[in-house]
VEXGU-901882 format. One line per field, with one value per residue (C-alpha): residue in three letters; residue number from 1; x, y, z. Coordinates in steps of 0.2 Angstrom, whole numbers, m for minus. Example, Ala and Ser with C-alpha at 12.3 -4.5 7.8 and 13.67 -1.06 7.14 Angstrom:
2
code	(ala:ser) .
pos	(1:2) .
east	(62:68) .
north	(m22:m5) .
up	(39:36) .
END
This chain:
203
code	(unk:unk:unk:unk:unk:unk:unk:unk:unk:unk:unk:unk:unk:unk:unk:unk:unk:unk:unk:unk:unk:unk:unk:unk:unk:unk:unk:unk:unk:unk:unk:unk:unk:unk:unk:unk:unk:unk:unk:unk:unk:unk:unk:unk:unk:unk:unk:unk:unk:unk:unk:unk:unk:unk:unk:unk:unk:unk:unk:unk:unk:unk:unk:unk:unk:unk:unk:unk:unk:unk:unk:unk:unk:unk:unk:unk:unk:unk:unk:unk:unk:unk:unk:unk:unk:unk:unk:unk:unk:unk:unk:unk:unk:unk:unk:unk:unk:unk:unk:unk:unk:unk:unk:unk:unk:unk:unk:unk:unk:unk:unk:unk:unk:unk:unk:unk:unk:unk:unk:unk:unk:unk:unk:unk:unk:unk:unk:unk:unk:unk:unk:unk:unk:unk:unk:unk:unk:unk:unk:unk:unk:unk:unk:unk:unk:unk:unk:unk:unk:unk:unk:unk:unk:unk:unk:unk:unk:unk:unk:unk:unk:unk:unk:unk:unk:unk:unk:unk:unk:unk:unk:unk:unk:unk:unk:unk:unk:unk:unk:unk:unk:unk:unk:unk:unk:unk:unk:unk:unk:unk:unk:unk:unk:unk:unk:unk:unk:unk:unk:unk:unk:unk:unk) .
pos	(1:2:3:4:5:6:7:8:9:10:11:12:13:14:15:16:17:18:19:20:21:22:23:24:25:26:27:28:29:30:31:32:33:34:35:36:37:38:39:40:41:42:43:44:45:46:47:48:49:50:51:52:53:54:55:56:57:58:59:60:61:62:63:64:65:66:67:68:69:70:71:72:73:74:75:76:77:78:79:80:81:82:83:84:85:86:87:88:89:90:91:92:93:94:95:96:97:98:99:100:101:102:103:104:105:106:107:108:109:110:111:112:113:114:115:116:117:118:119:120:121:122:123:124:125:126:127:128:129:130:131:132:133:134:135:136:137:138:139:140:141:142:143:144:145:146:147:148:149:150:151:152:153:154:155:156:157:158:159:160:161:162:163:164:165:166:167:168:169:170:171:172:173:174:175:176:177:178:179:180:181:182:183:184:185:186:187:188:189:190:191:192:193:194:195:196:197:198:199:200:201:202:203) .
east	(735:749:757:771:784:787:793:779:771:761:744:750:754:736:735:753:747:731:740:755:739:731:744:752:737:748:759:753:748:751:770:774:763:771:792:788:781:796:807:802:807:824:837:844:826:826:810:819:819:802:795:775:768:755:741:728:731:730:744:744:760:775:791:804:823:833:852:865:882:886:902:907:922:931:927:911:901:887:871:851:838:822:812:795:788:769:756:739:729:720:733:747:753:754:774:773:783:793:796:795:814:821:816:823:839:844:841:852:865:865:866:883:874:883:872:854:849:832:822:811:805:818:809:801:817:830:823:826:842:845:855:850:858:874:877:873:870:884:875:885:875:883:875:875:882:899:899:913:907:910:915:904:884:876:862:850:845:840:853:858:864:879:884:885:902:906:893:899:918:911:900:919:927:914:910:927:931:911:904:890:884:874:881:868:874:878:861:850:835:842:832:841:849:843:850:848:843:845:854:858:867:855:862) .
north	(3:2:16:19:34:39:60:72:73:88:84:82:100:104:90:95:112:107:95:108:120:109:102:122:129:140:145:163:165:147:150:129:129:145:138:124:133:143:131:124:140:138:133:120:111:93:85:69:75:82:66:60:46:39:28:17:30:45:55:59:67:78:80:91:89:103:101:116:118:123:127:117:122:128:114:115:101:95:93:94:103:95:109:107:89:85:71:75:77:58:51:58:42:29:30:41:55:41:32:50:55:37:36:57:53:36:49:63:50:43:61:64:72:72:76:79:97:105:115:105:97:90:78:70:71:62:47:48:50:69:76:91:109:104:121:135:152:169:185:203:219:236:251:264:277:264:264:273:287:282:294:282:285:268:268:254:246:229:217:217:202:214:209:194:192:203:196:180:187:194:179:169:181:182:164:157:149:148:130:131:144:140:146:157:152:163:165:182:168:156:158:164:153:146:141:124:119:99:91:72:60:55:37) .
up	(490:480:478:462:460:440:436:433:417:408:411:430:435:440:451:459:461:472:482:487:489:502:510:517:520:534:518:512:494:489:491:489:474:464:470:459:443:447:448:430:421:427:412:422:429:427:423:430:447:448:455:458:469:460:467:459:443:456:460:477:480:472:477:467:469:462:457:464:464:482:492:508:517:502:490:477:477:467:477:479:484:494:487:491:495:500:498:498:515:513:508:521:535:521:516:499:508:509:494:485:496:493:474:474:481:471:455:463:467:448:441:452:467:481:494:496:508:514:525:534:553:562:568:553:541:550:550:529:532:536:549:557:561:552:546:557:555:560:562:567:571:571:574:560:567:571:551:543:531:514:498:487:484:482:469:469:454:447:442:421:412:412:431:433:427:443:455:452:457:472:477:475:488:501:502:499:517:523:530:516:502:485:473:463:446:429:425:423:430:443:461:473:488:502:520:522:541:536:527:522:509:495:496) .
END
């Protein structure tokens, strides 16, 4: 079987689609299957990235690498997102995983990336190059009632093209010395950020 990697085409979103569908079957309401149509409305989603592995004119795997800007110990880097990969059931064990990552990162690389970071086992990922549990996680509970009383009311509301200008300020200040934050862009649409558990060079 000779298996070929090439971006993702029109005519192969259905076929992406059933193979994230049966490959996360554990995943509720097709979550893998919906981050990618998703991900396509975004402004700055690059067809480039959103790569198939294709096999005697089968496509039997996707992989879909998203570009973010994201902080690391002060400095703002440009990177990617590993964000979802799968191959399809009979075709799993046969190195398209594989060839989608290495094909996924030599693109990332070319278009300035500086680093390539995911979610994912960390037992199958390192082996692509990953290393895991670089950045961990800081957590602080307080009891409400150890909460000073405010003389503001909060009101909750949805977010308005109007407040981004502010957000983005506020994003600046609280993650200004963190180990790693996305930053979530200047768009009304971008998704939201992720915390990466690996994370890896893309060369």
């Amino acid at each position: 079987m000779r298996i070929t990697i090439r971006p993702e085409r029109v005519r192969d979103y259905h076929r992406i689609a059933e193979i994230h569908a049966l490959a996360f079957t554990y995943q509720p309401f097709m979550s893998e299957t919906l981050l990618v149509d998703v991900h396509r409305h975004r402004a700055d989603f690059d067809p480039e990235l959103s790569l198939v592995a294709e096999a005697d004119g089968e496509v039997i795997g996707h992989a879909l690498f998203q570009i973010h800007h994201v902080r690391v110990g002060g400095e703002m880097l440009k990177a990617a997102a590993l964000a979802p990969i799968a191959v399809h059931p009979d075709f799993q064990k046969r190195g398209a995983g594989g060839m989608l990552m290495e094909e996924g990162h030599k693109r990332a690389a070319a278009k300035g990336c500086q680093f390539v970071f995911l979610l994912g086992h960390t037992g199958y990922y390192p082996r692509f190059g990953y290393q895991t549990g670089m950045f961990g996680a800081c957590h602080i509970k307080l009891k409400r009632s150890e909460l000073p009383a405010s003389e503001y009311k909060a009101e909750e509301r949805r977010v308005e093209a109007g407040d981004l200008p502010e957000l983005t300020a506020m994003w600046e200040q609280w993650f200004e010395d963190t180990d790693l934050a996305l930053f979530p862009g200047r768009s009304i649409t971008p998704i939201g950020s992720r915390r990466a558990a690996n994370t890896g060079h893309p060369s």
